[in-house]
Predicted model as a PDB file, atoms N, CA, C, CB and O in Angstrom, pLDDT in the B-factor column:
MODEL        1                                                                  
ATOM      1  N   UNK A   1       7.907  55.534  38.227  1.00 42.00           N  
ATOM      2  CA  UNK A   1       8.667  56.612  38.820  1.00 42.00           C  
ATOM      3  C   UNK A   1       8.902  56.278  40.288  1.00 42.00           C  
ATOM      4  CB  UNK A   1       7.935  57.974  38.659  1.00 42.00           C  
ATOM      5  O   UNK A   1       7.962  55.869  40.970  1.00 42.00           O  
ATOM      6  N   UNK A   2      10.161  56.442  40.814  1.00 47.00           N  
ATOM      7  CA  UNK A   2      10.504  56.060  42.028  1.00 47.00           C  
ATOM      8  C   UNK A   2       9.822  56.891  43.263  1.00 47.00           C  
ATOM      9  CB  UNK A   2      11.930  56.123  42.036  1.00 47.00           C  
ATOM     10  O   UNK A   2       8.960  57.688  42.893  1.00 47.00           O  
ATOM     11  N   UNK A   3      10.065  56.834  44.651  1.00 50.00           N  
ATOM     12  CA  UNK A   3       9.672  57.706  45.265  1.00 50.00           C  
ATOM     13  C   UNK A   3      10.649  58.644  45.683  1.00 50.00           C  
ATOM     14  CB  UNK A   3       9.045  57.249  46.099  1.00 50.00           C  
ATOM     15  O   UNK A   3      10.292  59.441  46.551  1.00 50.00           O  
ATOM     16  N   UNK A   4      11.582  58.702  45.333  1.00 53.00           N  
ATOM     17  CA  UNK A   4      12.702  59.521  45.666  1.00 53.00           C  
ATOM     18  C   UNK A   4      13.022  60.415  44.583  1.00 53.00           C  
ATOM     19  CB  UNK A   4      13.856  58.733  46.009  1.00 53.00           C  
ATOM     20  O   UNK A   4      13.972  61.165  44.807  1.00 53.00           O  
ATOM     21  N   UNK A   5      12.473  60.512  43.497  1.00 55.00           N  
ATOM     22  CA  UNK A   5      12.541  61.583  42.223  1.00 55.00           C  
ATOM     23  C   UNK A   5      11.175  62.429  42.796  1.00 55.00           C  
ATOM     24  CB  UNK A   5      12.334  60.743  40.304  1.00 55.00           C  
ATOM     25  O   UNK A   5      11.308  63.648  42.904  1.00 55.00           O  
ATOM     26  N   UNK A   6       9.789  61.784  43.188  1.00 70.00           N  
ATOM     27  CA  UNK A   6       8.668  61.977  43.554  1.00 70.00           C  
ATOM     28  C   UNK A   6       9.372  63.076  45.006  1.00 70.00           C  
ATOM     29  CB  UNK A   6       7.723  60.394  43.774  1.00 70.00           C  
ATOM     30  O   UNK A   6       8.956  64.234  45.028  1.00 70.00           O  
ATOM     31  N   UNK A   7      10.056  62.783  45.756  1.00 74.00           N  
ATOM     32  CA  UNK A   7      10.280  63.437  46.841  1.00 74.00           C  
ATOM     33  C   UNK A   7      11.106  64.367  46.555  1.00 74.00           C  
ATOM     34  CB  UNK A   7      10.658  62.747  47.805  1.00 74.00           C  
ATOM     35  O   UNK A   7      10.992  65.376  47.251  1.00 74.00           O  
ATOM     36  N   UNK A   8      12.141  64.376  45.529  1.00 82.00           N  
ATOM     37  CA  UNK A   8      12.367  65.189  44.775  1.00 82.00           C  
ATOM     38  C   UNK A   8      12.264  66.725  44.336  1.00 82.00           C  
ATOM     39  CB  UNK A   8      12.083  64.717  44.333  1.00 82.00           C  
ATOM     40  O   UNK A   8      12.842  67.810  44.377  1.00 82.00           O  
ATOM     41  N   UNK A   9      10.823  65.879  43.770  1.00 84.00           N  
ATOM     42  CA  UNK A   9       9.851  67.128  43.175  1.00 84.00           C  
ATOM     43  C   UNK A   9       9.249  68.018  44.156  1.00 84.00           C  
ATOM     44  CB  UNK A   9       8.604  66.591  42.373  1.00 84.00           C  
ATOM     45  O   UNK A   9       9.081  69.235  44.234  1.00 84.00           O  
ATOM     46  N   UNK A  10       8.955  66.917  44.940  1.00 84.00           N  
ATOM     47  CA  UNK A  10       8.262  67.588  46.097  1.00 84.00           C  
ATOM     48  C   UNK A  10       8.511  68.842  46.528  1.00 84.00           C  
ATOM     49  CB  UNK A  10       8.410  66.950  47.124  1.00 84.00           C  
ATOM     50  O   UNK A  10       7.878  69.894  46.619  1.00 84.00           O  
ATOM     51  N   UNK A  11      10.108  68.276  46.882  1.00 87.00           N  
ATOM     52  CA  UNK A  11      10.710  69.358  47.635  1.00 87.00           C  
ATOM     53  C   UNK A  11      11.068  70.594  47.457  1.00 87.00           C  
ATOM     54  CB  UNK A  11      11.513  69.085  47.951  1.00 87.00           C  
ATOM     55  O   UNK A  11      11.175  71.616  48.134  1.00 87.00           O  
ATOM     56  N   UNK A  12      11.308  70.086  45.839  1.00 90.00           N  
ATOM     57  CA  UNK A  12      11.251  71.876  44.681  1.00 90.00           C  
ATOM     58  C   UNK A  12      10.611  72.090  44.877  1.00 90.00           C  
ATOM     59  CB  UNK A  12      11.217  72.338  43.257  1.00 90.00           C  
ATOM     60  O   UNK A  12      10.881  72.987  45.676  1.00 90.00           O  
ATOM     61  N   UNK A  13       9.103  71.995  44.799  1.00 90.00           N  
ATOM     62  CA  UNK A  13       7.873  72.737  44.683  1.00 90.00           C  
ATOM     63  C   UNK A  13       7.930  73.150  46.013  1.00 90.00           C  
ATOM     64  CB  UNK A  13       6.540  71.984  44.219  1.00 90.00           C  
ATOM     65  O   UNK A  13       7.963  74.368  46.189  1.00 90.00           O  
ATOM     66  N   UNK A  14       7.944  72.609  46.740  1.00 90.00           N  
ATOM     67  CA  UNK A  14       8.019  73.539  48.288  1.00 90.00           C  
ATOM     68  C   UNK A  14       8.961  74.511  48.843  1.00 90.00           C  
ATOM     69  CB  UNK A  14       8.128  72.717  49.335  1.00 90.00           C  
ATOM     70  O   UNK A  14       8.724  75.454  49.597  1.00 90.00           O  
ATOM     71  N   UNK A  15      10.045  74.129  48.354  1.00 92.00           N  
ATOM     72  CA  UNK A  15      11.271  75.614  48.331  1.00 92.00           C  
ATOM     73  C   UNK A  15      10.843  76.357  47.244  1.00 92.00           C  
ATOM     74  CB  UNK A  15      13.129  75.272  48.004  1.00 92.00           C  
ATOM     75  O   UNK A  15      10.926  77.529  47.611  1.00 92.00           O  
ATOM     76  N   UNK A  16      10.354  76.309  45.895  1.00 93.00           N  
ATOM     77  CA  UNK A  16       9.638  77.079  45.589  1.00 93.00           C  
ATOM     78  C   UNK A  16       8.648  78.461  46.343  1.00 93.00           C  
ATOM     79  CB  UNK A  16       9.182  76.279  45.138  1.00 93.00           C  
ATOM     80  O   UNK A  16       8.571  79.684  46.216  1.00 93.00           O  
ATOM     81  N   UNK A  17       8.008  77.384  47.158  1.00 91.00           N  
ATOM     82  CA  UNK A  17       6.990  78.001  47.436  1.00 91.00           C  
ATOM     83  C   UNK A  17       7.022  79.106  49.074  1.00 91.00           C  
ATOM     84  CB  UNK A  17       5.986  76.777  47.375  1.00 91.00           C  
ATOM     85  O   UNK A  17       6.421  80.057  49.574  1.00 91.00           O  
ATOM     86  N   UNK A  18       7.995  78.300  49.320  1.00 92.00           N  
ATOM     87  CA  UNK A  18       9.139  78.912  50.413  1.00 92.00           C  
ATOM     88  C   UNK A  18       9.604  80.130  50.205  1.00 92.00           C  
ATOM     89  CB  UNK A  18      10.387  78.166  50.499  1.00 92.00           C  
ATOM     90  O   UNK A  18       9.693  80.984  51.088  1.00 92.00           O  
ATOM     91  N   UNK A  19      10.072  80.350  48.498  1.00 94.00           N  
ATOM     92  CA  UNK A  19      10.805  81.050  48.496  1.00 94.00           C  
ATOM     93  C   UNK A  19      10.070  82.591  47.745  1.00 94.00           C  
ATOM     94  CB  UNK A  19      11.924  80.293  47.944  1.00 94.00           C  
ATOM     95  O   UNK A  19      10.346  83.790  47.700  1.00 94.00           O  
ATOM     96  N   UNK A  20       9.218  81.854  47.340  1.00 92.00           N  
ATOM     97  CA  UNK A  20       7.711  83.159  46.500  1.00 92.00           C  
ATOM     98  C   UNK A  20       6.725  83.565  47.914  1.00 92.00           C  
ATOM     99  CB  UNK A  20       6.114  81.956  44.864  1.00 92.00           C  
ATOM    100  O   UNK A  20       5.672  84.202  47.900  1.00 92.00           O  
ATOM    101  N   UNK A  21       7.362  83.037  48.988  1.00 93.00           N  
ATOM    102  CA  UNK A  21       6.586  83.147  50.206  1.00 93.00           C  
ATOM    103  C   UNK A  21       5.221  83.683  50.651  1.00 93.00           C  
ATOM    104  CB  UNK A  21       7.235  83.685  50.812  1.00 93.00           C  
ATOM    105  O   UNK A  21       4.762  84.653  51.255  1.00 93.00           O  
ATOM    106  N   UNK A  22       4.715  82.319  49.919  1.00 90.00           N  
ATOM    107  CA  UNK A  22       3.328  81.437  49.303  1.00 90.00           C  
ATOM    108  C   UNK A  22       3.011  81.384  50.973  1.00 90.00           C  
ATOM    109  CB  UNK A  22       3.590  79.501  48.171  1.00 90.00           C  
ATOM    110  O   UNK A  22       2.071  81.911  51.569  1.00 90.00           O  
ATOM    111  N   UNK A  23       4.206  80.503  51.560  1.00 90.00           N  
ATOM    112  CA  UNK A  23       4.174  79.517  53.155  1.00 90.00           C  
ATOM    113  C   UNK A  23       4.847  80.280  53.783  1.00 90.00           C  
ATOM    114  CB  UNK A  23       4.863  77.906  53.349  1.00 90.00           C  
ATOM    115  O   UNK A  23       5.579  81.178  53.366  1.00 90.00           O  
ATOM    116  N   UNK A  24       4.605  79.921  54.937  1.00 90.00           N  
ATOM    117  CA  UNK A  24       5.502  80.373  56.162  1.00 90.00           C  
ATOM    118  C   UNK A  24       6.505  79.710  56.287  1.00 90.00           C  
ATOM    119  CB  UNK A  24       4.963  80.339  57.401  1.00 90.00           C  
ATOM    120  O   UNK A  24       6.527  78.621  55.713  1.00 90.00           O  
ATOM    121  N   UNK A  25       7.536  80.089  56.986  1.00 91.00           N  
ATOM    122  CA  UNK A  25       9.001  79.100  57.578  1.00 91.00           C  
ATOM    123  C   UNK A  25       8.429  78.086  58.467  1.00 91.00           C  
ATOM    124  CB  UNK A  25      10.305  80.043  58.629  1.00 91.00           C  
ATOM    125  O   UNK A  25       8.950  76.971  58.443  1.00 91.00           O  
ATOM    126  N   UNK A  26       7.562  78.274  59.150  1.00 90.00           N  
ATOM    127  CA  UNK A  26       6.858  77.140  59.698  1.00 90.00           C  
ATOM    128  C   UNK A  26       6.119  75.920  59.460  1.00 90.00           C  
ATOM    129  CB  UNK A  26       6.311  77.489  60.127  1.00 90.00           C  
ATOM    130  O   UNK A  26       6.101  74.877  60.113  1.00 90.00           O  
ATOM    131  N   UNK A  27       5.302  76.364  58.029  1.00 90.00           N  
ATOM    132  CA  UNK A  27       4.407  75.882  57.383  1.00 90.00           C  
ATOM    133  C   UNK A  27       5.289  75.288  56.935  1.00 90.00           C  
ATOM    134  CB  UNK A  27       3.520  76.494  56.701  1.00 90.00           C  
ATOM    135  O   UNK A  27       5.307  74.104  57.274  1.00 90.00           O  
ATOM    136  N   UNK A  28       6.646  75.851  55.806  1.00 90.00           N  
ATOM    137  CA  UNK A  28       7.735  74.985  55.544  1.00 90.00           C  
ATOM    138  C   UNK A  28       8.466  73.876  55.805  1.00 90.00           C  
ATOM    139  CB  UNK A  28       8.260  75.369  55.589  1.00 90.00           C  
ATOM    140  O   UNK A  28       8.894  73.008  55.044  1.00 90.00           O  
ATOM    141  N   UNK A  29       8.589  74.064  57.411  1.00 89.00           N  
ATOM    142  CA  UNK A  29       9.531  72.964  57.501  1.00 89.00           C  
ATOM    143  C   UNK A  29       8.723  71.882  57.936  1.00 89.00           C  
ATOM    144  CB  UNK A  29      10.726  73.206  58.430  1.00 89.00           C  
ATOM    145  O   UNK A  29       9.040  70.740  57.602  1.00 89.00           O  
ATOM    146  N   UNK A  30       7.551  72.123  58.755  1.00 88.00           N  
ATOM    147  CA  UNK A  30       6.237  71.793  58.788  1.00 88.00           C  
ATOM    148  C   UNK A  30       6.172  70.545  57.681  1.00 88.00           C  
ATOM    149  CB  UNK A  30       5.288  73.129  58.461  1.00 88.00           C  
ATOM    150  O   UNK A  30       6.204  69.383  58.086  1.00 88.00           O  
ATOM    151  N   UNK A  31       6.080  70.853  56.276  1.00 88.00           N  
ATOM    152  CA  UNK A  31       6.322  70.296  55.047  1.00 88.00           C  
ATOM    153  C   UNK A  31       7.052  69.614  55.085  1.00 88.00           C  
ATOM    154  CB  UNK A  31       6.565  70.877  54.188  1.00 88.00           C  
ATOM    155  O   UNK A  31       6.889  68.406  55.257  1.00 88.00           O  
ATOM    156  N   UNK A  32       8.381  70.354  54.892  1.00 87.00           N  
ATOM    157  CA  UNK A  32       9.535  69.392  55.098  1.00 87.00           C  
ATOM    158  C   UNK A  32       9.369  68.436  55.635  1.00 87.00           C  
ATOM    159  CB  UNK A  32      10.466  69.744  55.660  1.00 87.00           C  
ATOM    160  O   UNK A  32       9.388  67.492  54.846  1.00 87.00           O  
ATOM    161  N   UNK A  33       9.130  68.028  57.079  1.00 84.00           N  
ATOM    162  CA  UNK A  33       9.398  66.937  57.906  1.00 84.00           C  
ATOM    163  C   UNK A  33       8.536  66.049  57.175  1.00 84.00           C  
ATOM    164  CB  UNK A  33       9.125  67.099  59.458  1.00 84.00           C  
ATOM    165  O   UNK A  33       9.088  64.986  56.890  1.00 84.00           O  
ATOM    166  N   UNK A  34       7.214  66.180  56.745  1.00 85.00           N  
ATOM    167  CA  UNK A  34       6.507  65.493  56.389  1.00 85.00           C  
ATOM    168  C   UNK A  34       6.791  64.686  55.015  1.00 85.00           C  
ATOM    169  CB  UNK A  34       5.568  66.164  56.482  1.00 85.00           C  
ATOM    170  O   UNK A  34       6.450  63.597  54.554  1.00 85.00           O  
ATOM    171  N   UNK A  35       7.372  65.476  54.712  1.00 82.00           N  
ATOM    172  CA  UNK A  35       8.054  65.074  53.366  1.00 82.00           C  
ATOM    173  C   UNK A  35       9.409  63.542  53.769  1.00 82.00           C  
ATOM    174  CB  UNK A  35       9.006  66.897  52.675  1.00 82.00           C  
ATOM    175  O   UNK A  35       9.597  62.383  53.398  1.00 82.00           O  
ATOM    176  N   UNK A  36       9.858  64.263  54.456  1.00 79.00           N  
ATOM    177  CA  UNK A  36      10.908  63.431  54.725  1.00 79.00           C  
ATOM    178  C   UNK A  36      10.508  61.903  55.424  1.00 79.00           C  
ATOM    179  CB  UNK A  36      11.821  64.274  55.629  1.00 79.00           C  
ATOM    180  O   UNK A  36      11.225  60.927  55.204  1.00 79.00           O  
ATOM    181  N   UNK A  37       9.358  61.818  56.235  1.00 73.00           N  
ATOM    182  CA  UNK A  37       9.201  61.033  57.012  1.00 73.00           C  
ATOM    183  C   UNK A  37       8.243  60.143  55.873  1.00 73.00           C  
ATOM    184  CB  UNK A  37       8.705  61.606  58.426  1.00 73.00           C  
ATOM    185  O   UNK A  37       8.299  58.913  55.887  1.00 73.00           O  
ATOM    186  N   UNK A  38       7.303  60.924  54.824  1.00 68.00           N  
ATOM    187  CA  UNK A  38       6.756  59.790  54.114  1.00 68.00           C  
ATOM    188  C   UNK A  38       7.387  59.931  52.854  1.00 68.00           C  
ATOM    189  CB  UNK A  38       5.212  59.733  54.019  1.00 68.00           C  
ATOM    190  O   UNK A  38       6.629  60.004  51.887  1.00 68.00           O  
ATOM    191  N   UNK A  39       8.550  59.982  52.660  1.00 65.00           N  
ATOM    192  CA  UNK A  39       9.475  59.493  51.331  1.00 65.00           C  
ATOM    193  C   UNK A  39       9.078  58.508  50.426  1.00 65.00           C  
ATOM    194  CB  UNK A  39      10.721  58.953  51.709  1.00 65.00           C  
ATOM    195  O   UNK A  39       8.673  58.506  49.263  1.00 65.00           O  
ATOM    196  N   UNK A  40       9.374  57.426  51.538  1.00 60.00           N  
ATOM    197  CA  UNK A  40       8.781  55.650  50.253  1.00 60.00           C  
ATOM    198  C   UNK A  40       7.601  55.449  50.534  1.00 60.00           C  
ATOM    199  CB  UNK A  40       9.525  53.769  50.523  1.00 60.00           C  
ATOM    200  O   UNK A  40       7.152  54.313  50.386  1.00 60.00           O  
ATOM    201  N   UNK A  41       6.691  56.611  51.069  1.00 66.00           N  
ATOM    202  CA  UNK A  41       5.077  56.594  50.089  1.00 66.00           C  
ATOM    203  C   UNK A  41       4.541  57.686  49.847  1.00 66.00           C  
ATOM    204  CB  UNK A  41       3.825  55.916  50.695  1.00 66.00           C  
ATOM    205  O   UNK A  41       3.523  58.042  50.440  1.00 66.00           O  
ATOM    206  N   UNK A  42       5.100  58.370  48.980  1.00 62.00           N  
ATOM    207  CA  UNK A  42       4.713  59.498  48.047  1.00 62.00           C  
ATOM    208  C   UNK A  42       4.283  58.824  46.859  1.00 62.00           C  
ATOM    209  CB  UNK A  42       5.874  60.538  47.723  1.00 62.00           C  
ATOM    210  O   UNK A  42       4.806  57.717  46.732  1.00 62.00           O  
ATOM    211  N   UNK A  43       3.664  59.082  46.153  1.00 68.00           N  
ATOM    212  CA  UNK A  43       3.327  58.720  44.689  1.00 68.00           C  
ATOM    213  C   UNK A  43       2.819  60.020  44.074  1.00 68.00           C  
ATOM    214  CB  UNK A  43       2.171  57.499  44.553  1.00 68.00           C  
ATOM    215  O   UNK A  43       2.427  61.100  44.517  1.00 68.00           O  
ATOM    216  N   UNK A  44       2.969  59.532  43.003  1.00 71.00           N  
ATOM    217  CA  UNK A  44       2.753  60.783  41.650  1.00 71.00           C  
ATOM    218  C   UNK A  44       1.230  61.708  42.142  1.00 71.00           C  
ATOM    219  CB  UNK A  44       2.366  59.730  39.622  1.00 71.00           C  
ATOM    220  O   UNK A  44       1.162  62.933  42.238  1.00 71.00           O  
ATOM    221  N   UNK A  45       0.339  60.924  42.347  1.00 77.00           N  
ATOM    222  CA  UNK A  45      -0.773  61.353  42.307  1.00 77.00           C  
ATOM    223  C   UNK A  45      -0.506  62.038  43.769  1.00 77.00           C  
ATOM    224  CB  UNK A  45      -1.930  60.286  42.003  1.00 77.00           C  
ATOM    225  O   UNK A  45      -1.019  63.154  43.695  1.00 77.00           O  
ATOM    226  N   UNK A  46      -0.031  61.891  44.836  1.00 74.00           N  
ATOM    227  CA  UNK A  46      -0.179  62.975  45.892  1.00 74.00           C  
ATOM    228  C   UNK A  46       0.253  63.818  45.596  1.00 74.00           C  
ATOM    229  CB  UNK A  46       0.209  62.894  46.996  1.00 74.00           C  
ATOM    230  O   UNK A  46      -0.191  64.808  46.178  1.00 74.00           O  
ATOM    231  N   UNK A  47       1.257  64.063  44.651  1.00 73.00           N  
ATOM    232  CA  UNK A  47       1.885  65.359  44.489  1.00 73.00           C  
ATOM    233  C   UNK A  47       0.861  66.430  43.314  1.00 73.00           C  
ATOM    234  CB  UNK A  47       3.582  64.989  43.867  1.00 73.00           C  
ATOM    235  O   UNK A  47       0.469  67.580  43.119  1.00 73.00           O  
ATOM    236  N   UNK A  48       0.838  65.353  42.906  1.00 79.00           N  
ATOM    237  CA  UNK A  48      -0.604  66.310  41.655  1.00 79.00           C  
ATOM    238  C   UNK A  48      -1.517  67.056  42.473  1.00 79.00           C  
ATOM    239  CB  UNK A  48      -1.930  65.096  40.619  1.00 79.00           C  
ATOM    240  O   UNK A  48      -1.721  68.269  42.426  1.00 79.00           O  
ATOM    241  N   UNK A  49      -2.046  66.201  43.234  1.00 82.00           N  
ATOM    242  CA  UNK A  49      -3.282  66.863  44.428  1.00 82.00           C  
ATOM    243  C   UNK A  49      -2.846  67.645  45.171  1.00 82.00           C  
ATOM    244  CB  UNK A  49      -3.960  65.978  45.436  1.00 82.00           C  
ATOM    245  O   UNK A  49      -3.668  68.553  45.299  1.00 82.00           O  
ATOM    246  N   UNK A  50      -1.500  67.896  46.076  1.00 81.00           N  
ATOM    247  CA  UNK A  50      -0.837  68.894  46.647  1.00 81.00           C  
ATOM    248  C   UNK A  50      -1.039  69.958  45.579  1.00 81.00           C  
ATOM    249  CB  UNK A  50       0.625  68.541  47.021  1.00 81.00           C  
ATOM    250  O   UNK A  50      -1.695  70.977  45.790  1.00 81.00           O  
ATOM    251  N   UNK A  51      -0.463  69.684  44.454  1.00 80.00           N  
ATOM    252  CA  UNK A  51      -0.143  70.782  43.548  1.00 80.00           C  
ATOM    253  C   UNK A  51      -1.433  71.422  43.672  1.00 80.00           C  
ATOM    254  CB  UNK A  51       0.319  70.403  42.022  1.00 80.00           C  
ATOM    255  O   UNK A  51      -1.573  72.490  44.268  1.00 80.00           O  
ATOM    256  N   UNK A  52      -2.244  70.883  43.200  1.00 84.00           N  
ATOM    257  CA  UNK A  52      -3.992  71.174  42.695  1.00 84.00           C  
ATOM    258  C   UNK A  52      -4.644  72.026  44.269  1.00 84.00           C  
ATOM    259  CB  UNK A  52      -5.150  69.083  42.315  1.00 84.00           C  
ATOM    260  O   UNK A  52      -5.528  72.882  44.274  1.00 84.00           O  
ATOM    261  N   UNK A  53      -4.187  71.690  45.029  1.00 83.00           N  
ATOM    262  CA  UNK A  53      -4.615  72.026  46.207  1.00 83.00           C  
ATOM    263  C   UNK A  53      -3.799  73.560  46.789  1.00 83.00           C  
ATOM    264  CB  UNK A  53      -4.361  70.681  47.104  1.00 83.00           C  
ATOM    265  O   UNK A  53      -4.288  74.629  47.156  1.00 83.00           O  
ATOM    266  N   UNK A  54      -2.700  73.203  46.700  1.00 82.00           N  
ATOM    267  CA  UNK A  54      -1.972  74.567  46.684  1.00 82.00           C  
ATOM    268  C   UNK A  54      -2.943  75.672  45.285  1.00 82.00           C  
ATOM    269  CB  UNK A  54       0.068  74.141  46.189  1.00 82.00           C  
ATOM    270  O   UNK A  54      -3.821  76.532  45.360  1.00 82.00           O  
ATOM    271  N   UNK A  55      -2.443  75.256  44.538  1.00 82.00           N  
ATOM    272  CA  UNK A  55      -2.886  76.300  43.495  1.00 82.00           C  
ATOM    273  C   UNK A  55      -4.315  76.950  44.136  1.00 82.00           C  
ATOM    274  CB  UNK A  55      -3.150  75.508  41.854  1.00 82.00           C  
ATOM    275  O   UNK A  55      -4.427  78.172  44.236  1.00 82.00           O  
ATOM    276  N   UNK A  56      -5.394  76.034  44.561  1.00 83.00           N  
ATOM    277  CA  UNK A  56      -6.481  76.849  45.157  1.00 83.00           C  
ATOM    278  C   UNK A  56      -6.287  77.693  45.843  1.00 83.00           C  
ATOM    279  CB  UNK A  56      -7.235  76.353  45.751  1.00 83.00           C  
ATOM    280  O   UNK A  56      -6.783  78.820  45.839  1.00 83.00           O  
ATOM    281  N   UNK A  57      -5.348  77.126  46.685  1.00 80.00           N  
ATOM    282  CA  UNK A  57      -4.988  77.942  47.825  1.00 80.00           C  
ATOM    283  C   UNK A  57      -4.565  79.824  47.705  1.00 80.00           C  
ATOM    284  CB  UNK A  57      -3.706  77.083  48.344  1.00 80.00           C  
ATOM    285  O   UNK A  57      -5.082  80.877  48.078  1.00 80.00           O  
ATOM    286  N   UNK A  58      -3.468  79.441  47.040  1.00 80.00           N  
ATOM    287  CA  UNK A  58      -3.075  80.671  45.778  1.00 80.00           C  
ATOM    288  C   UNK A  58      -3.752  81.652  45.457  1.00 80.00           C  
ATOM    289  CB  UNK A  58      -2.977  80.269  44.525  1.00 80.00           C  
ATOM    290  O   UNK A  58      -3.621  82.834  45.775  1.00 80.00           O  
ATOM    291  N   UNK A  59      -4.899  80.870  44.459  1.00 81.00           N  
ATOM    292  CA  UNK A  59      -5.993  81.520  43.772  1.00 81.00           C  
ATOM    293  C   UNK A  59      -7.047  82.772  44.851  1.00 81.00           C  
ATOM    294  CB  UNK A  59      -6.954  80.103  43.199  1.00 81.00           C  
ATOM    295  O   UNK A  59      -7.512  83.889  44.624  1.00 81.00           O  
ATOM    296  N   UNK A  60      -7.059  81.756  46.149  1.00 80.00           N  
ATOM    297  CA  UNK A  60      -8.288  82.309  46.862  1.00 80.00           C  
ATOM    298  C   UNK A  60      -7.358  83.018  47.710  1.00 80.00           C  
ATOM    299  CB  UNK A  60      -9.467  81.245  47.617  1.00 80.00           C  
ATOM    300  O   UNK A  60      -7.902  83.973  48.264  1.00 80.00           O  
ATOM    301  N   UNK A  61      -5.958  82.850  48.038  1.00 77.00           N  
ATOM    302  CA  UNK A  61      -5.394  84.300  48.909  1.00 77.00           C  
ATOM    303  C   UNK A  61      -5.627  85.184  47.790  1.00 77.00           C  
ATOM    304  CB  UNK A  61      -3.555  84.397  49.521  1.00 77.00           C  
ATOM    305  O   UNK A  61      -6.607  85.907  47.968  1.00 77.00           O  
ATOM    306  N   UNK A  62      -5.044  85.344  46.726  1.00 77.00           N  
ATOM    307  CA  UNK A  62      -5.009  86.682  45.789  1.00 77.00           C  
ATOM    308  C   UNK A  62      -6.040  87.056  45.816  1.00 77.00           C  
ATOM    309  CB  UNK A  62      -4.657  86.677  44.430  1.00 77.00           C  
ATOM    310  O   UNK A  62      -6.021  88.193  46.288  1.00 77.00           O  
ATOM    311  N   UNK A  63      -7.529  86.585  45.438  1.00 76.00           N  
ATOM    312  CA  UNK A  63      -8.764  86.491  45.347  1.00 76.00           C  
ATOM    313  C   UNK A  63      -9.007  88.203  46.469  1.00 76.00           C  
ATOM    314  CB  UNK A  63      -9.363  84.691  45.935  1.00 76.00           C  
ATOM    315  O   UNK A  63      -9.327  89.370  46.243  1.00 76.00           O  
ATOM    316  N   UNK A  64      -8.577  87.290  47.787  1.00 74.00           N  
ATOM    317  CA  UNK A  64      -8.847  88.008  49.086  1.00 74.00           C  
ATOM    318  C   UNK A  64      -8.214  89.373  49.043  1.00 74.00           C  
ATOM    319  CB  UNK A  64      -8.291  87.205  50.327  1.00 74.00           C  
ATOM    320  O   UNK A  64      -8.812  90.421  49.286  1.00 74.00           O  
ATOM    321  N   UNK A  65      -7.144  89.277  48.762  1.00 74.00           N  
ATOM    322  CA  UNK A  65      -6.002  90.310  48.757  1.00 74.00           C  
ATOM    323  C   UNK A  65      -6.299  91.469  47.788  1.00 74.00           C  
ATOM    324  CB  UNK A  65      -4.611  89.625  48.329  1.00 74.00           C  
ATOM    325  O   UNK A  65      -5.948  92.640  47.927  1.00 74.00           O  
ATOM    326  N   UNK A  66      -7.018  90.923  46.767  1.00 72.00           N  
ATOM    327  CA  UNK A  66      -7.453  91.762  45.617  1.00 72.00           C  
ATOM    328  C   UNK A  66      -9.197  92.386  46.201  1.00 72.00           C  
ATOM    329  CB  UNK A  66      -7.462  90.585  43.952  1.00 72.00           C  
ATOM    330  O   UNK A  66      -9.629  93.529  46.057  1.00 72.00           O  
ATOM    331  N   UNK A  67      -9.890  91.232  46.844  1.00 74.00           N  
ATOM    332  CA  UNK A  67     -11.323  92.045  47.267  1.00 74.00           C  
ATOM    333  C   UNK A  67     -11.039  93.267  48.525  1.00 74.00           C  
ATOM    334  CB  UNK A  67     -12.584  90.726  47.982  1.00 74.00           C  
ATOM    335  O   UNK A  67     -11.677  94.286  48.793  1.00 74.00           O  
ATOM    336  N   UNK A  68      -9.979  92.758  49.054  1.00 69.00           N  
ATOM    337  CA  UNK A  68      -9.548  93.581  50.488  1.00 69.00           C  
ATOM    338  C   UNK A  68      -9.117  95.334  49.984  1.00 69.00           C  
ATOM    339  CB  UNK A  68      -7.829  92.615  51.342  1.00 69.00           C  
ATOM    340  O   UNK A  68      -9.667  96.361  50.380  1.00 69.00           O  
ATOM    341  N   UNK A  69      -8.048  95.214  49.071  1.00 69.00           N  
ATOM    342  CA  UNK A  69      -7.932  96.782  48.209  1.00 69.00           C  
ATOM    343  C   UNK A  69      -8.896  97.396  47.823  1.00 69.00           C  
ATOM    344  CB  UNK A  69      -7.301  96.830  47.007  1.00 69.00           C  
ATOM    345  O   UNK A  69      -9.119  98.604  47.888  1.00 69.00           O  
ATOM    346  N   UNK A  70      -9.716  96.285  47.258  1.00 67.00           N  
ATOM    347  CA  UNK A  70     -10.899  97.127  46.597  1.00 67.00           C  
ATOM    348  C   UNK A  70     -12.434  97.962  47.386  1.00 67.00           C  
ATOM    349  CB  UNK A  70     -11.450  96.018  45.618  1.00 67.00           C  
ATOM    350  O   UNK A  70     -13.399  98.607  46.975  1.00 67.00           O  
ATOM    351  N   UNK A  71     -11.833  97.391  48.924  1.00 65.00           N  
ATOM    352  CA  UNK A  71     -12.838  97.833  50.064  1.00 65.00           C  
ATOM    353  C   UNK A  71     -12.609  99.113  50.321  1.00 65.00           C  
ATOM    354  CB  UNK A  71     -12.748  97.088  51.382  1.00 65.00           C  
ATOM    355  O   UNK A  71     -11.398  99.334  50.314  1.00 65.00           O  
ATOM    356  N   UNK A  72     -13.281 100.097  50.556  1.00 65.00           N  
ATOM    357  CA  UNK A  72     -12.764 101.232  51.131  1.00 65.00           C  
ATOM    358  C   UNK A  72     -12.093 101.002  52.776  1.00 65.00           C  
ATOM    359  CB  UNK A  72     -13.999 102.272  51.081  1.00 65.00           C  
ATOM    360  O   UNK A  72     -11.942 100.004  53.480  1.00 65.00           O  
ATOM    361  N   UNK A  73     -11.764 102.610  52.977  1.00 58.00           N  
ATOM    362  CA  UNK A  73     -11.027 102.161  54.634  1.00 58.00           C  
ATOM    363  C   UNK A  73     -11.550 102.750  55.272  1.00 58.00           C  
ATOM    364  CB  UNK A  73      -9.591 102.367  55.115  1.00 58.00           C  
ATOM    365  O   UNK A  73     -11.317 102.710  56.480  1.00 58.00           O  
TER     366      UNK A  73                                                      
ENDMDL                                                                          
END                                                                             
């Protein structure tokens, strides 16, 4: 797989995540650049681990968001 299908993907998953506003516009473009600048060395497996890593990320805001309601005020 090339690195430019790989950057690709990338980039869905991050306007994705842009757009379920997961990230900030900052954090975004933040991304972006980074994306752009390491193009021809992305490989499959960084993006798996991004993925895997985001998803924690995910998991433990809701996590928070859900113990925080459940606090009184």
């Amino acid at each position: 797989m090339g690195s430019s299908l790989n950057t690709s993907h990338a980039q869905e998953i991050l306007d994705d995540k842009f757009a379920r506003a997961e990230i900030s516009e900052v954090e975004y473009l933040k991304r972006k650049r980074a994306l752009n600048l390491k193009a021809s060395e992305i490989s499959d497996s960084d993006i798996k681990n991004a993925e895997k890593d985001e998803e924690k990320n995910v998991r433990s805001t809701r996590s928070n968001r859900n113990s925080n309601k459940n606090k009184p005020s």
